[in-house]
N, C-alpha and C positions, 0 to 999 in steps of 0.2 A: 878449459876451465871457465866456469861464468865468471863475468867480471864482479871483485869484490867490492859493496856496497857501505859507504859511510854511513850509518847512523845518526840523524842528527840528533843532539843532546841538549836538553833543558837541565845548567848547573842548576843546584839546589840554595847554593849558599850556606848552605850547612857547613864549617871547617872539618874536610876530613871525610866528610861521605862518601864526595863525588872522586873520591878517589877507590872508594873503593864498589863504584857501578860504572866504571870508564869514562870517568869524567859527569854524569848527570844522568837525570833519567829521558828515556826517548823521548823526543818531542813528542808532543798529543796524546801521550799516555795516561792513565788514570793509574793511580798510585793508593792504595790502603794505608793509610797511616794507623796503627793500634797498639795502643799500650794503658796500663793501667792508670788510676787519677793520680796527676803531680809525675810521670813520667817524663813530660814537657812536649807533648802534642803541639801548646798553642804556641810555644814558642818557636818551636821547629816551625809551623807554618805561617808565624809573621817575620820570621828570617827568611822564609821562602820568598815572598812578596815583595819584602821589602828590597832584598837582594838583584831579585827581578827588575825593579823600578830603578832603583839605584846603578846597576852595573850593568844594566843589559837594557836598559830604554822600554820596558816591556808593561803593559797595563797588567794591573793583577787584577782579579777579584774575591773578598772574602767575604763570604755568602754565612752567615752565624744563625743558627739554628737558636740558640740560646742568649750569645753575650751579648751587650750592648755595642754597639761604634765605638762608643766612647771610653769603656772599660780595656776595651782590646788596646785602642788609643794608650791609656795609660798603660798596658803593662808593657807595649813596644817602648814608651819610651823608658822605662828602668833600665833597658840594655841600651839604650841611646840611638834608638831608630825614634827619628822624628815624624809619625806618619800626617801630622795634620798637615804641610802644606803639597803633600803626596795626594792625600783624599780631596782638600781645594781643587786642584788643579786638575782633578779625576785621571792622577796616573794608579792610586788603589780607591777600588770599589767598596763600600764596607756597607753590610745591608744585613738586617734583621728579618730574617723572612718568616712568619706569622700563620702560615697557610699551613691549612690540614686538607686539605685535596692537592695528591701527589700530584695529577697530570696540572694541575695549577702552577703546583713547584717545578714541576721540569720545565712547563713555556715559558716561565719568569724567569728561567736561567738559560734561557736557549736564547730570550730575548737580550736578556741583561748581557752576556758576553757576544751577542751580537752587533749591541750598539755602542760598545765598547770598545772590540776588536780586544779583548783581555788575549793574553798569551798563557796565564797564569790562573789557577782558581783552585779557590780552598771552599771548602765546606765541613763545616765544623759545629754540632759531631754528627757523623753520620748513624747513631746508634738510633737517634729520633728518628729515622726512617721507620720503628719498630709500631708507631706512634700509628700511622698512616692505613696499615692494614692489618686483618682480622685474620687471612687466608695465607699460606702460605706460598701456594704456585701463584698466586697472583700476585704477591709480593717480587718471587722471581722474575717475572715477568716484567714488571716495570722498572725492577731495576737495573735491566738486562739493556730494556731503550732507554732510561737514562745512561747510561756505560756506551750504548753505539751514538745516542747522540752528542755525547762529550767528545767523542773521540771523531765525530764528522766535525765538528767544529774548530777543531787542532788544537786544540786549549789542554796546556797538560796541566792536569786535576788532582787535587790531594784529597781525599778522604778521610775523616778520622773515625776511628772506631774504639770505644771505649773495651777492654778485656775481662773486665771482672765483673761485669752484669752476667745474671743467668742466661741472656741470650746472645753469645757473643760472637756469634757471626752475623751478616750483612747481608742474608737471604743468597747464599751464592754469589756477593761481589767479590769475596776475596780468591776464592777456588775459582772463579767461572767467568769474571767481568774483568777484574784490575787486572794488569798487565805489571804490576810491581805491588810486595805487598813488607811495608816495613814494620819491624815491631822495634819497641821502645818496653826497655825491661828495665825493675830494681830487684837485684838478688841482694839481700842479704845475708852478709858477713860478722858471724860474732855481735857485736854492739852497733853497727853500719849497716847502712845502704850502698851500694855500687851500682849506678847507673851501667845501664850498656846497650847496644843497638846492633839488632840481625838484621840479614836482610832474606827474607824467604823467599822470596824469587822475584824478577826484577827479567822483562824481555829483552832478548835482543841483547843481553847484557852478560857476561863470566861475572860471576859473583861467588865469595867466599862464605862459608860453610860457618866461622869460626863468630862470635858472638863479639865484638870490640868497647872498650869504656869510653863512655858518655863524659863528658864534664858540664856543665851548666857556669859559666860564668859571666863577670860585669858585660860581655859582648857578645852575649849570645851560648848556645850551643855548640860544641865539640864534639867532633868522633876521633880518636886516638886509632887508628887504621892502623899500624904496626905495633901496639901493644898487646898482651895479654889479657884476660880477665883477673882480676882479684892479686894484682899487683898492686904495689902500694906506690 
């Protein structure tokens, strides 16, 4: 028999996830994060980071297509991640990127977590890719070498993708490039919302079928991994 191979794993920090993807997702992996607006995309990915920085010594980078530094700054700290003397110190990267010439955006992130040595990177959302090109194959294409150059760089990458836009895939990142692809759902029950979180496929990883409840609280994010859905 070949000899059996450890996996190495990047935890998320998430309570509860990484238990249910064997501990974290592979190292250097690129990760789809998508779910609908106020599902909690941003927060799931500044507990990513900050988790990283905090418990694992690790440079993150969050690459914002949209918010400001300083916006994201305050909503970390409502849960009580402190990010500014994290961003002083440049153990988190936090950058506004501005640029509508993709192969622009790929060097400045090729750069950015090279002179960094980031372990860690968010980019947030990745729907504004949509923004960049006109053509479709050519869209697949570029976003096929960004996905091989994230993954020669060993930086495991989060992706957000928004769900309820008319175009709600990622030109082939989520079928054809990410190597894990998480969704963040709200069903509605009666008079309520239920958060909850699947995971659609995730490499190198056993992964469960079964949809698990979300909780959003003062510390963050929860995944409830041995509950039900629509339990009270």
């Amino acid at each position: 028999m070949p000899p059996i191979t450890t996996i190495e794993r990047t935890p998320t920090g998430v309570r509860g996830l990484d238990e249910l993807i064997e501990g974290g997702v592979p190292k250097g992996a690129l990760v789809a994060l998508t779910g609908d607006p106020g599902a909690g995309k941003t927060i799931f990915c500044l507990q990513y980071l900050y988790s990283g920085a905090m418990q694992h010594n690790e440079v993150g980078v969050y690459l914002s297509l949209e918010e400001k530094p300083e916006e994201l700054i305050q909503t970390a700290a409502v849960f009580g991640w402190d990010y500014s003397p994290l961003v002083k110190s440049g153990k988190i990267i936090m950058q506004t990127i501005e640029l509508y010439d993709f192969d622009k955006l790929r060097d400045s992130i090729e750069d950015l977590v090279t002179k960094s040595k980031a372990k860690r990177m968010v980019i947030d959302p990745g729907v504004i890719f949509h923004l960049y090109f006109e053509k479709e194959l050519d869209a697949r294409k570029r976003i096929l070498s960004l996905g091989k150059m994230l993954k020669k760089l060993g930086v495991t990458t989060i992706i957000t993708n928004e769900n309820s836009t008319q175009q709600t895939g990622l030109f082939g990142l989520e079928e054809y490039v990410a190597d894990g692809v998480i969704l963040l759902y709200h069903t509605r029950i009666e008079n309520r919302f239920q958060r909850s979180v699947g995971i659609l496929k995730m490499r190198e990883t056993k992964i469960s079928d079964k949809l698990r409840p979300v909780r959003i609280t003062q510390d963050g994010m929860e995944i409830l991994p041995k509950e039900e859905l629509f339990t009270e």
